[in-house]
N, C-alpha and C positions, 0 to 999 in steps of 0.2 A: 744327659751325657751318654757317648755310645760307648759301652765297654764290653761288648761283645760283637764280632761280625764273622762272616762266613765268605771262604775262598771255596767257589765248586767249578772249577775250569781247569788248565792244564797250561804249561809251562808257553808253545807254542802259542795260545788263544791271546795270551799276555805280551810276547816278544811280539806279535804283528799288530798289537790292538796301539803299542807305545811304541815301534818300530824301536825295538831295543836291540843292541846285534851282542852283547854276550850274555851270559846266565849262569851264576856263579851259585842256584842254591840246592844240587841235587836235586832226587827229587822230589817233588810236589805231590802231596796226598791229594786224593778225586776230591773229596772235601775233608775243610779243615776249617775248628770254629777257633780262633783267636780272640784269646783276652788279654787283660792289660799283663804284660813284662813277657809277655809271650813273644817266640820268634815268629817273623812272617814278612812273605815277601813285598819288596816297593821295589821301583824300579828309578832310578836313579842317574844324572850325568857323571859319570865317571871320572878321572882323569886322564887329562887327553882330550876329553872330550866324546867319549865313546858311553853311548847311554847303556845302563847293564840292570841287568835285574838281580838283587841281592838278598840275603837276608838279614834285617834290622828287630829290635828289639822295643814291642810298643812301650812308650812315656820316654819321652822327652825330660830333660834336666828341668827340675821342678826350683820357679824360682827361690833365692837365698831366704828372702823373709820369711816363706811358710816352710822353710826346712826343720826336720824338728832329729836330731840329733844326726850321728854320722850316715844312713843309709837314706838314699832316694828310690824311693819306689815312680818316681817316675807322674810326666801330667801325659797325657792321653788325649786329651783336647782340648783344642785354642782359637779362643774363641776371642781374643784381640789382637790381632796381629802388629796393630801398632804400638804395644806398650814396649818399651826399650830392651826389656827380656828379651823378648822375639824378633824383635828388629835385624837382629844380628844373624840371623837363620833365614832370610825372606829370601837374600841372592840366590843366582841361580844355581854354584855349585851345595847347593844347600836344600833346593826344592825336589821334592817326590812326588810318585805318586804311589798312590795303596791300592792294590788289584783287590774288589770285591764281588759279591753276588745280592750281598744279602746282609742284613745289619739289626742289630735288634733293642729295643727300649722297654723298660718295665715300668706297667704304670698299678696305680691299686693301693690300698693302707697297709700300712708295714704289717704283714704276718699274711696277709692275700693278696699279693701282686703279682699279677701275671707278664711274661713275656708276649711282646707284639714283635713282628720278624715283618721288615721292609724290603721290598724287591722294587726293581725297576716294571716288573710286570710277573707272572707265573711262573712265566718259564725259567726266571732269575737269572736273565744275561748278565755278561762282565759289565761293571764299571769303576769307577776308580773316585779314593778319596785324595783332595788336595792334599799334601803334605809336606812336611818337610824332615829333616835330618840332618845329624851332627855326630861325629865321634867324641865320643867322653870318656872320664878315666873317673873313679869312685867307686864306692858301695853301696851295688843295688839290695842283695840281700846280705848279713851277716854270716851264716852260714856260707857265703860264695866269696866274701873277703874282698877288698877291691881289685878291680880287673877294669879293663877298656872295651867298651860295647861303641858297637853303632847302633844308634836310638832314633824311632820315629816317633810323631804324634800327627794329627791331621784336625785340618781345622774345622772349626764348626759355623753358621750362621743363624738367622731367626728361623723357627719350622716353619713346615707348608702347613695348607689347610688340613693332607693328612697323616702328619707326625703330631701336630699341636695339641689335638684331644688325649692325645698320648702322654707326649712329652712336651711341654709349652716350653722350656726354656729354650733350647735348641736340637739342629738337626747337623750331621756331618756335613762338607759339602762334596757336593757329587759333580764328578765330573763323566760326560755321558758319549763323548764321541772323541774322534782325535785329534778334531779343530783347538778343544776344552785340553785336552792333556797337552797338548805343544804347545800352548797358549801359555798354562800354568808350569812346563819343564824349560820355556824359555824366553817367552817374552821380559820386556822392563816391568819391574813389580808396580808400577803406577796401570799398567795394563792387566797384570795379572791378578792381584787383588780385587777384580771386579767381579772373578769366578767365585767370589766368597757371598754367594748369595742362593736363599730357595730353589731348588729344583720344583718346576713349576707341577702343584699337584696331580695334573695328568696323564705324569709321567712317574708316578710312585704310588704303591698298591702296599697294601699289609697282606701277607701270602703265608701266614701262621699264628695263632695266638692261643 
């Protein structure tokens, strides 16, 4: 499960990478590591229809059964898209994408486990995880009382050959060019759903651990 990643690009790098024409989040620190309930930007279809780049709040509404009193801390990754939870989030005013560089997994026995940090290669170009988003109303923290966030989460698939020594369960998925983000910010989700698969190992590198 990825519950750490890293934004190192700049507001621009992102508006032309998903051809987004507003930008509603200040601004953007040179780099910035993002964990779960943390704010960070997706870029998103708008209303109107005007694609925008905002800032959302990662975890997603955590389904009813595993709720365990009044507060949701939120799920983070989703890794079925077709269970009926999620279903309701696949359309297209509902799908994102998450600007990253870099993402990270720990593996090792509890009490020495180390971080491994993925890139698309050294230099850690932009790339983006599928995602999606919702507005909700509830309590994330009690100390913060209920309020209305916009929430992401981004989905995940089987790992590649080099996230799986790693982390065998799964990997984010990544989307690597702008054919891959148009595809997943608009096509029919019978099309788009097939972006939910491995990035093919030689195109991902461990660049820290």
């Amino acid at each position: 499960m990825c519950n750490l990643y890293n934004v190192t690009t700049n507001q621009q790098a992102i508006l032309d990478f998903t051809r987004a024409l507003l930008a509603q989040i200040g601004n953007l620190p040179p780099s910035l590591d993002i964990y779960p309930d943390y704010a960070a930007p997706v870029v998103r279809n708008g209303e109107g229809g005007a694609r925008e780049l905002v800032n959302a709040r990662w975890g997603m509404p955590t389904p009813p059964q595993y709720l365990k009193g009044v507060t949701d801390g939120g799920v983070t990754n989703i890794r079925n898209p077709k269970s009926p939870h999620w279903r309701a989030w696949l359309s297209i005013q509902h799908r994102c994408v998450v600007p990253a560089t870099a993402f990270s997994e720990w593996a090792g026995e509890k009490g020495a486990q180390k971080k491994f940090w993925f890139a698309l290669n050294d230099n850690q170009p932009l790339f983006f995880f599928a995602g999606i988003w919702t507005r909700w109303s509830g309590v994330r923290k009690k100390k913060e009382g209920e309020g209305t966030h916009d929430l992401f989460g981004f989905l995940t698939c089987e790992p590649n050959g080099i996230v799986r020594p790693i982390h065998p369960k799964a990997m984010p998925v990544l989307l690597t060019s702008q054919e891959e983000v148009e595809a997943w910010l608009t096509a029919p989700i019978e099309e788009a759903v097939k972006l939910q698969r491995p990035l093919p190992d030689a195109e991902l590198t461990i660049v820290e651990r």
